[in-house]
C-alpha positions in Angstrom: -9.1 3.6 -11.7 -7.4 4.9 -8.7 -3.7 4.7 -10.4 -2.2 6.2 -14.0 -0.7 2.9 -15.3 2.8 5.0 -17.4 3.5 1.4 -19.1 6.3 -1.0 -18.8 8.8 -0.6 -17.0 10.9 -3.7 -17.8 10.5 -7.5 -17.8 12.8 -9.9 -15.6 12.1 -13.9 -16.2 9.1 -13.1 -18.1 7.6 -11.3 -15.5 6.3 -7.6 -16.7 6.6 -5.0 -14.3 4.1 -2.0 -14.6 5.5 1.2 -12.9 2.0 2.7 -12.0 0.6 -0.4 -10.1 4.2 -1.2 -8.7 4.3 2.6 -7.1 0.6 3.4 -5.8 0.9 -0.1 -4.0 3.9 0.6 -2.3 3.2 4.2 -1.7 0.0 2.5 0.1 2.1 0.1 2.0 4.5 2.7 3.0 1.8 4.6 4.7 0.2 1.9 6.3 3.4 0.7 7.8 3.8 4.7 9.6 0.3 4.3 10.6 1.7 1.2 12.5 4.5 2.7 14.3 1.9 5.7 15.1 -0.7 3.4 16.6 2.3 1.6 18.7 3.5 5.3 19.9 -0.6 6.4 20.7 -1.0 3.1 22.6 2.5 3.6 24.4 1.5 7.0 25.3 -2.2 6.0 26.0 -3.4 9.0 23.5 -6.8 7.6 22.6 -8.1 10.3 19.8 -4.2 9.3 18.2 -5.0 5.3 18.5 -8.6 6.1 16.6 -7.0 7.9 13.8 -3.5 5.3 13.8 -6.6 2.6 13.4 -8.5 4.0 10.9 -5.4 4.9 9.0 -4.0 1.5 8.9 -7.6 0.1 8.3 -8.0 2.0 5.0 -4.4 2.1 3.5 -3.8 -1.3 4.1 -6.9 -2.5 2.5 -6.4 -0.3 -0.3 -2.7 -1.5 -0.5 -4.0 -5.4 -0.4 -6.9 -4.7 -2.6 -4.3 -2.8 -5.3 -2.3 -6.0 -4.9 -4.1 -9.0 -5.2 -6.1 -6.9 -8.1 -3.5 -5.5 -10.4 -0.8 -7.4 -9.4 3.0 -7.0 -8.1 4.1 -7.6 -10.3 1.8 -8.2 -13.4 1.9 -11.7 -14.1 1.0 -12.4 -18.1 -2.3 -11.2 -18.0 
């Protein structure tokens, strides 16, 4: 698996939340939203070896964000 799963972290309503999945997810999303504002600024400034790599990085972090998502869960729900 691509994420160390350290256990609980708490429960609200019912609802266990699982500090591994919770932070590679968002640590995902986080980079995928950067690679969005660098593909706006490459585009902006026309820099087409910047817009290719901006692409590719939003292309694999967001799936990989998505994918850890609708997978694992944010949070867990009661499997």
């Amino acid at each position: 698996m691509p994420f160390i799963n350290t256990g609980e972290l708490f429960e609200i309503g019912g609802i266990t939340i699982h500090i591994g999945v919770n932070t590679l997810s968002l640590l995902m999303l986080m980079v995928t939203i950067v690679g969005i504002w660098g593909l706006v600024l490459a585009v902006k400034n026309r820099n087409l070896l910047a817009v290719l790599f901006s692409l590719a990085t939003v292309a694999t972090f967001g799936f990989f964000a998505i994918a850890t998502i609708f997978t694992y869960g944010y949070p867990e729900l009661g499997h």
